[in-house]
C-alpha positions in Angstrom: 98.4 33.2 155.9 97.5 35.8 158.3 100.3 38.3 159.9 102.1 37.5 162.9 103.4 39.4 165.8 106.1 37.4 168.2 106.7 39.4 171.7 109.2 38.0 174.1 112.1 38.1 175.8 116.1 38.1 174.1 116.7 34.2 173.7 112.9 32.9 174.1 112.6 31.2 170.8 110.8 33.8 168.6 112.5 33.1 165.6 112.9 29.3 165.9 108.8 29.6 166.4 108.4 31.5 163.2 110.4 29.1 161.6 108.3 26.4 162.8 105.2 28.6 161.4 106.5 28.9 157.8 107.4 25.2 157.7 103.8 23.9 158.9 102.4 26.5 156.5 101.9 25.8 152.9 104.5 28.5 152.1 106.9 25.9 153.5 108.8 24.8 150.3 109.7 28.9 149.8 112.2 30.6 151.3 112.2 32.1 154.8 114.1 35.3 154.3 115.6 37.1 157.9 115.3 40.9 158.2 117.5 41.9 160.7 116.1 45.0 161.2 119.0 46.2 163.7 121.3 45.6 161.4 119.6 47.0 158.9 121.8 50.1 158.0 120.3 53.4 158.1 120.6 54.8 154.7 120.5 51.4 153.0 117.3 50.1 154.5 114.9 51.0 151.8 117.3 49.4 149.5 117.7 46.6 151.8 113.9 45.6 152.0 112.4 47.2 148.5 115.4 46.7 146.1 116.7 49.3 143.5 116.9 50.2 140.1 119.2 52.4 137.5 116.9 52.9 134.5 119.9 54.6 133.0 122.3 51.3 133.4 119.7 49.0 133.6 120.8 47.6 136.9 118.7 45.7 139.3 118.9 45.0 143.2 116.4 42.5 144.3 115.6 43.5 147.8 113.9 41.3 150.6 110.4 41.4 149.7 111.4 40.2 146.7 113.5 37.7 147.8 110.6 35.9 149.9 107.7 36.2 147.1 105.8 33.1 147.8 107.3 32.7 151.3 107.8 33.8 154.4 109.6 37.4 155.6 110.9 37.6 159.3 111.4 41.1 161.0 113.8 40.5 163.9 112.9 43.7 166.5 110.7 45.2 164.1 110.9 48.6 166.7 114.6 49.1 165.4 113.4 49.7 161.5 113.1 53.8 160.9 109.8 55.5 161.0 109.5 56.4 157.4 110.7 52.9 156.3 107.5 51.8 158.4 105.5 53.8 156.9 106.3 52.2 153.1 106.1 48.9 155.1 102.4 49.6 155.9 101.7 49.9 152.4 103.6 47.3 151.1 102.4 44.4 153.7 98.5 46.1 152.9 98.6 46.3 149.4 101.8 43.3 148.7 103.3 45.8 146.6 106.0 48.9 146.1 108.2 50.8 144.2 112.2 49.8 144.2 114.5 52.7 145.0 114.4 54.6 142.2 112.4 52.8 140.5 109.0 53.6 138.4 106.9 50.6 138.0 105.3 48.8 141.4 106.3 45.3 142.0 103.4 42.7 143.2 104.3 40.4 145.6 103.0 37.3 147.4 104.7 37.7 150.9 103.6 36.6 154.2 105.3 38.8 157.4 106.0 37.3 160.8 107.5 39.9 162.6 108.9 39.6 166.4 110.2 42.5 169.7 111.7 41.6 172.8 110.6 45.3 173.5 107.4 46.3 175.4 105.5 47.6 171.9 102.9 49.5 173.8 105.8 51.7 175.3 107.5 51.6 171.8 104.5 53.3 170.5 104.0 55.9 173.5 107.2 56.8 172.7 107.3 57.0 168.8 109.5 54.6 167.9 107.1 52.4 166.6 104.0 53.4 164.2 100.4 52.4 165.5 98.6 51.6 162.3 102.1 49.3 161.7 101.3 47.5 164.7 97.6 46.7 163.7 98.8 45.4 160.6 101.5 43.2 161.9 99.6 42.1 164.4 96.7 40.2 163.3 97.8 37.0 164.9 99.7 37.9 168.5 102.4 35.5 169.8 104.2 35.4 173.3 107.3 33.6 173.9 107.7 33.3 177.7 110.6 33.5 179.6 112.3 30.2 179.9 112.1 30.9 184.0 108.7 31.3 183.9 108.7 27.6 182.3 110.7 25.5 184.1 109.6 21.6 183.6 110.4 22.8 179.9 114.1 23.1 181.2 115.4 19.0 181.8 114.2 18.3 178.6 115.8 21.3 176.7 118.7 20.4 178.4 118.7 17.0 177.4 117.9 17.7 173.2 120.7 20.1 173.5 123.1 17.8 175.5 122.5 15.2 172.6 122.3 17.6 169.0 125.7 20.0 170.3 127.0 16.4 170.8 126.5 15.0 167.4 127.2 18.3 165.8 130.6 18.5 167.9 131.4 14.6 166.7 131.9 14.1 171.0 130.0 11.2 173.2 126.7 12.8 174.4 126.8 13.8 177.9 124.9 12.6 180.9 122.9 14.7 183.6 122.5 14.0 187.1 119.2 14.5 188.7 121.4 17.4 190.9 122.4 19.3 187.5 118.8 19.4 186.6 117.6 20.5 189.8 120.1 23.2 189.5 119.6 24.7 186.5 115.9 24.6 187.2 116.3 26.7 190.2 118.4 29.4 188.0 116.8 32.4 186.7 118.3 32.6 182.9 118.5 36.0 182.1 119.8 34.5 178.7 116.1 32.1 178.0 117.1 29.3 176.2 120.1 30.5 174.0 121.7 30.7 177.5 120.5 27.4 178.2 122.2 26.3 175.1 125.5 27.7 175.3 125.3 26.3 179.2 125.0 22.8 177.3 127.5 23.3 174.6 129.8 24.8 177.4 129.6 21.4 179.2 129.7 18.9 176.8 133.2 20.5 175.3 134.4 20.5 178.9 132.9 17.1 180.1 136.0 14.9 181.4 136.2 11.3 179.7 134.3 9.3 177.1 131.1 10.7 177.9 130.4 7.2 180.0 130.0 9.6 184.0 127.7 11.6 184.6 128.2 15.4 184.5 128.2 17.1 187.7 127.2 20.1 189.6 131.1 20.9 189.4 130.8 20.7 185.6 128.0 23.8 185.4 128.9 27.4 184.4 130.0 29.0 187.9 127.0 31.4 187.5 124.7 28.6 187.8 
């Protein structure tokens, strides 16, 4: 149950590995609820995350802590949340409980956070955009998701599980990959990780001449590769 911190590179995988963390955990039959915390907007984030209240109207918003009680919540680029909503976050990952916007009474939680950067977060604290004693406490468990160029013999069989689910999902023939295809994409850097990787794939298999019986060639890749 212990906090995670995912560092890594756009497109590496870090929320498909904190997805895979929930779902071997025992939380695993709760919800994984997604903070997207650069989407998050500005003046709505406390809202977003703690939830509000009109004791007046009686009106409730249930926020995202809330929402994944007894499961699992996700910061995606934790470093884009504002500094004061950090500082509530602190508390409320410390002690599993807060006060909705305008609300009185503090609501307990049960809440595991896995939260993940693509930034350097030693920088992002230098610099003030992230807080230190947030970093501690998100950090209890550290996680790096390599570059997919740094992992190359990981690329043929990506390719090929991507080849065969974007088939399947597209209702098309699954494609075939020469030995040269491989080669090639393992010699390419992917700036993109493995979403590039994928949309390489899914580019390919949409485009791939026939019944799906040939094998794709080197004149079937993306021109960049």
């Amino acid at each position: 149950a212990s906090r995670v911190l995912i560092n890594g590179p756009s497109g590496s995988g870090k929320e498909l590995a904190a997805r895979l963390i929930h779902h071997k955990s025992e939380r695993r039959d709760a919800r994984f609820v997604v903070a997207n915390c650069a989407r998050l907007a500005p003046e709505q984030v406390d809202t977003e995350l703690f939830g509000s209240e009109n004791l007046q109207s009686n009106r409730r918003v249930v926020g995202l802590f809330e929402q994944a009680h007894k499961g699992t919540l996700y910061f995606d680029e934790i470093c884009d949340l504002p500094l004061e909503t950090q500082g509530k976050i602190v508390r409320a990952i410390t002690d599993q409980r807060f006060r909705r916007v305008g609300g009185n009474a503090e609501v307990a939680v049960d809440v595991r956070v896995i939260s993940a950067s693509s930034r350097d977060l030693a920088e992002e604290i230098r610099q003030g955009a992230l807080r230190e004693d947030l970093y501690y406490r998100l950090g209890v468990v550290p996680l790096t998701m390599p570059a997919l160029s740094s992992r190359r013999d990981d690329i043929p069989r990506l390719a090929k599980h991507f080849a065969k689910t974007v088939s399947r999902r597209l209702g098309m023939s699954p494609i075939q990959l020469t030995d040269e295809v491989m080669a090639a994409m393992q010699g390419y850097e992917w700036p993109g990780n493995v979403r590039q990787l994928h949309n390489a794939v899914e580019n390919m298999v949409i485009m791939a001449p026939g019944d799906g019986a040939e094998p794709i060639g080197l004149e079937s890749l993306p021109a960049e590769i």
